[in-house]
N, C-alpha and C positions, 0 to 999 in steps of 0.2 A: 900524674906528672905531664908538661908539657914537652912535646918532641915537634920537630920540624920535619913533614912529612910529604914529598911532592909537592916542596915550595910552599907550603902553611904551617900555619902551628897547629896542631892537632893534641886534645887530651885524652891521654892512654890512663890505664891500670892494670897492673900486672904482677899473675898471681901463682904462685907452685912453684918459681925459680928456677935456674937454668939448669942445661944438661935434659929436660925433659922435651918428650914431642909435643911441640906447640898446638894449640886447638887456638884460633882467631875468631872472634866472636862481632858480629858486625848485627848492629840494631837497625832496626826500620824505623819509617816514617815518623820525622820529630819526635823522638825516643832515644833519652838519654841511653847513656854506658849505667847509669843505676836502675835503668827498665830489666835487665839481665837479675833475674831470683838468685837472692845468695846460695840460694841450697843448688841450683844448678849449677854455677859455677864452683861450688865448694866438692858438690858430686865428681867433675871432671878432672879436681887436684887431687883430691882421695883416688881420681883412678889411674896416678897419673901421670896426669898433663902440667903441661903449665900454659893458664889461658890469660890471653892478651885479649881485650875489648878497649874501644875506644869510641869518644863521641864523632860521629860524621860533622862530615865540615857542617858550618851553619846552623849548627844545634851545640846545644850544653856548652861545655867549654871550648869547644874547639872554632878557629878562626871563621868569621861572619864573613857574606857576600853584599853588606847594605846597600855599597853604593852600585852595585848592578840593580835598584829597585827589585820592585817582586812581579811589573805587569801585570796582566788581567786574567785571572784565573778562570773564570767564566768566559771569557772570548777566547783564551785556549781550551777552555773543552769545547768550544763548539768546533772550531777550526778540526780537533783531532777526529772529531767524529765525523767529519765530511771527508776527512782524509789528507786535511792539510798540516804541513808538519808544524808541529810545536815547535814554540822559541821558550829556551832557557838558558837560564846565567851560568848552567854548569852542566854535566852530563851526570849520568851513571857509570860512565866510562870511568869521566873524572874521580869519581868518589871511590871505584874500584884502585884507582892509581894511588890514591890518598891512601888507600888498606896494603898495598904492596908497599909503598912508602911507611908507613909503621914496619913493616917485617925489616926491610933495609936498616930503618932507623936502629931497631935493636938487635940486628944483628940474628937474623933468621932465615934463612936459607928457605925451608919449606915449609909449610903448616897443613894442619885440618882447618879448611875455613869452615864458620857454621854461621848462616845470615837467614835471620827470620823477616818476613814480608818485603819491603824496602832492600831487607840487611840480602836475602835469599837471592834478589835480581845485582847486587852488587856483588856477591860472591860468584854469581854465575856467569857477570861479566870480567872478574878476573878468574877462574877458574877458564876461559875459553881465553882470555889473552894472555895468562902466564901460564901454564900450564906447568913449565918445571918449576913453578912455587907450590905447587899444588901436594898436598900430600890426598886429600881427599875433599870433597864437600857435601856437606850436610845443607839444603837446602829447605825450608819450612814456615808455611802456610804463604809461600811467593808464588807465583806467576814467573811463565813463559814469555808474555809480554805481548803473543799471538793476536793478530787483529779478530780476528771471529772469537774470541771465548768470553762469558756472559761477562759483567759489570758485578760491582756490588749491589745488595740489594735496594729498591729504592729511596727506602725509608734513612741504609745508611751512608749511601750516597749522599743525599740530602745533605745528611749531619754533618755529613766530613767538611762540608764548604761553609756553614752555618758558624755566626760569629757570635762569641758571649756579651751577653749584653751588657756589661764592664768592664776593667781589667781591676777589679778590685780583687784581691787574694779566694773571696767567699765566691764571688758570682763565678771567678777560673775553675773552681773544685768543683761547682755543682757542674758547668759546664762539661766538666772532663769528668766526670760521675755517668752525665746523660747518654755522652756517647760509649760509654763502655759496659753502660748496660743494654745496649745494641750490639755490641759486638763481642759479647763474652759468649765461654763456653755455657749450654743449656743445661748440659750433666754435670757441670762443676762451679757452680755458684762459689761468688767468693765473697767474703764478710764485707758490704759497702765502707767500714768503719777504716777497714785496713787500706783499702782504695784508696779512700778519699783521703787518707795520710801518705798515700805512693805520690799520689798527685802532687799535694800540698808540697813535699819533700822535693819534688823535680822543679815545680815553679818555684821553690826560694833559691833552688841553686841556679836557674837558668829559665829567662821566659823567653822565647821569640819568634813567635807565630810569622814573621815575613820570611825568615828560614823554612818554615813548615810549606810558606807557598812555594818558594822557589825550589823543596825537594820536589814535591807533588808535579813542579812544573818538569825538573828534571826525568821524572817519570815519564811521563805523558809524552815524553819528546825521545825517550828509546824503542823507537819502534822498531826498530833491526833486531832486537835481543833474539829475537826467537827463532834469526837463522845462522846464528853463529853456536846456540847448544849441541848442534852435530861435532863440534872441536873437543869438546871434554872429554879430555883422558883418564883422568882420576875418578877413582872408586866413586860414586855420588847414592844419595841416597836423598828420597823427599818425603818429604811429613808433612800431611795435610788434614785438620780437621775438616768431619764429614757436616758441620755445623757453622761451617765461616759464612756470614754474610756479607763478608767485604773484601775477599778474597775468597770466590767460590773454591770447592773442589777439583772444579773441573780442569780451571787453572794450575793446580797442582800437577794433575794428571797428565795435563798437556807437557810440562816442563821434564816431567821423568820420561812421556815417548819419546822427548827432543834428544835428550844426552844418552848415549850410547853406555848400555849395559847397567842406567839406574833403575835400580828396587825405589816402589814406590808403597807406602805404608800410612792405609787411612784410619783416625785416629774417631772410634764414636763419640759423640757426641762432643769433641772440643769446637770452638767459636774461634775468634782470632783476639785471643788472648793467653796466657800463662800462670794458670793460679795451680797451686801447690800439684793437686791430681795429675795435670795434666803434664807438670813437668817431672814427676815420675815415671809417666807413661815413656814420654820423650827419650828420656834416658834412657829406658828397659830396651828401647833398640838403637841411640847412638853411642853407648861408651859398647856396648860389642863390635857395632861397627867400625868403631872408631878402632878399637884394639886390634881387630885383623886385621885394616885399611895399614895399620901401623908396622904389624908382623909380615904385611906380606910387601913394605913397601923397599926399592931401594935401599941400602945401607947409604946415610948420608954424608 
């Protein structure tokens, strides 16, 4: 459904019904609300919750930024590597307002936010600016945003900027096949068949890679993130595989010294991705968390 959320229209789904403790679920980098595993989310209402996800601005269904263009992606990484500040069409801040704006929208006072990669530094930046919306946060395979912590690796670095060489439906899926066999978990292979129909399934509902630059750019341009982590009050907790190439570990690790009193939890062998294994794992430590974060929080 669509909802008007800090001024856009943004596309939610919403799942478990009311009366229960909300879990907010926020996706990373050009990654729909159908990147989220049904068994994950079906795990969280069997425990439960009732969990809200929705597409980030600029992606899937929810409201485009075209006519801010997308800029030079390549002249802003060099600029941020010298140390000069990034230009983008929106913040991370922004897309954090856009997620507090859904909870307003429907009428929800406070949640469990849970934000993987992208989703992880937008939960972290409402998690330090709203705090009493906060019931808890689950932060996973994200970054601090720290200027000293290593890059992805170079191989998937590369990738990430690298364009397909059509936009014909075949040549997108091989494309988005190449990159995820870079970046998957090495302990938990997943069937390429099933993939490459995750793919196919996202690009008929939504293609728009000049969104993808201008998340990326909005990225590259939060460079404060990592000294406003000392503000989080709420329970937090970080999940990091010990196998990402594109969001080191290390980055993790730095995000959980940042926030005061997070448990940080490395996952062997997961990559920066979520195939079935991995998101059992996942769960085996946030639906407890989640449940104490819960019992020990305010009456609301």
């Amino acid at each position: 459904m669509k909802i008007t959320a800090n001024g856009i229209q943004i596309e939610v789904e919403d799942s478990g019904g009311e009366g229960r403790p909300v879990v907010l679920l926020i996706m990373g980098l050009g990654m729909q609300l159908i990147a989220w595993p049904a068994e994950f989310v079906q795990a969280l209402v069997d425990a439960g919750f009732r969990v809200v996800c929705h597409d980030n601005r600029d992606i899937g269904l929810s409201q485009g930024f075209d006519e801010a263009g997308t800029g030079n992606l390549i002249w802003q990484s060099v600029r941020q590597r010298i140390g000069l500040p990034v230009r983008s069409a929106y913040t991370v801040q922004d897309m954090a307002d856009d997620a507090l704006g859904v909870l307003d929208a429907l009428g929800i006072r406070q949640a469990h936010v849970v934000g993987v990669s992208m989703g992880g530094m937008i939960a972290q930046r409402l998690a330090a600016s709203a705090p009493e919306r906060m019931a808890s946060l689950v932060s996973i395979m994200s970054s601090s945003g720290a200027r000293n912590l290593p890059g992805p690796r170079p191989d998937v670095a590369a990738a990430l900027i690298r364009r397909p060489p059509s936009r014909t439906e075949a040549a997108l899926v091989a494309h988005g096949l190449g990159f995820v066999r870079l970046i998957s978990s090495p302990a938990y292979p997943q069937d390429e068949q099933v993939v490459g129909e995750r793919i196919r399934r996202a690009l008929r509902r939504a293609y728009r890679p000049a969104g993808v630059v201008r998340q990326m750019l909005a990225i590259g341009a939060d460079s404060g993130r990592a000294s406003v982590l000392g503000r989080i009050a709420s329970p937090a907790l970080v999940l990091h595989g010990d196998a990402d190439p594109l969001v080191l570990m290390a980055c993790g690790q730095d995000t959980a010294r940042r926030i005061p009193g997070a448990r940080f939890v490395a996952v062997p062998g997961m990559g920066h991705d979520l195939p079935p294994q991995v998101v059992d794992i996942l769960l085996q430590h946030m639906v407890p968390f989640l449940q104490t974060a819960e019992s020990e929080h305010e009456p609301r």
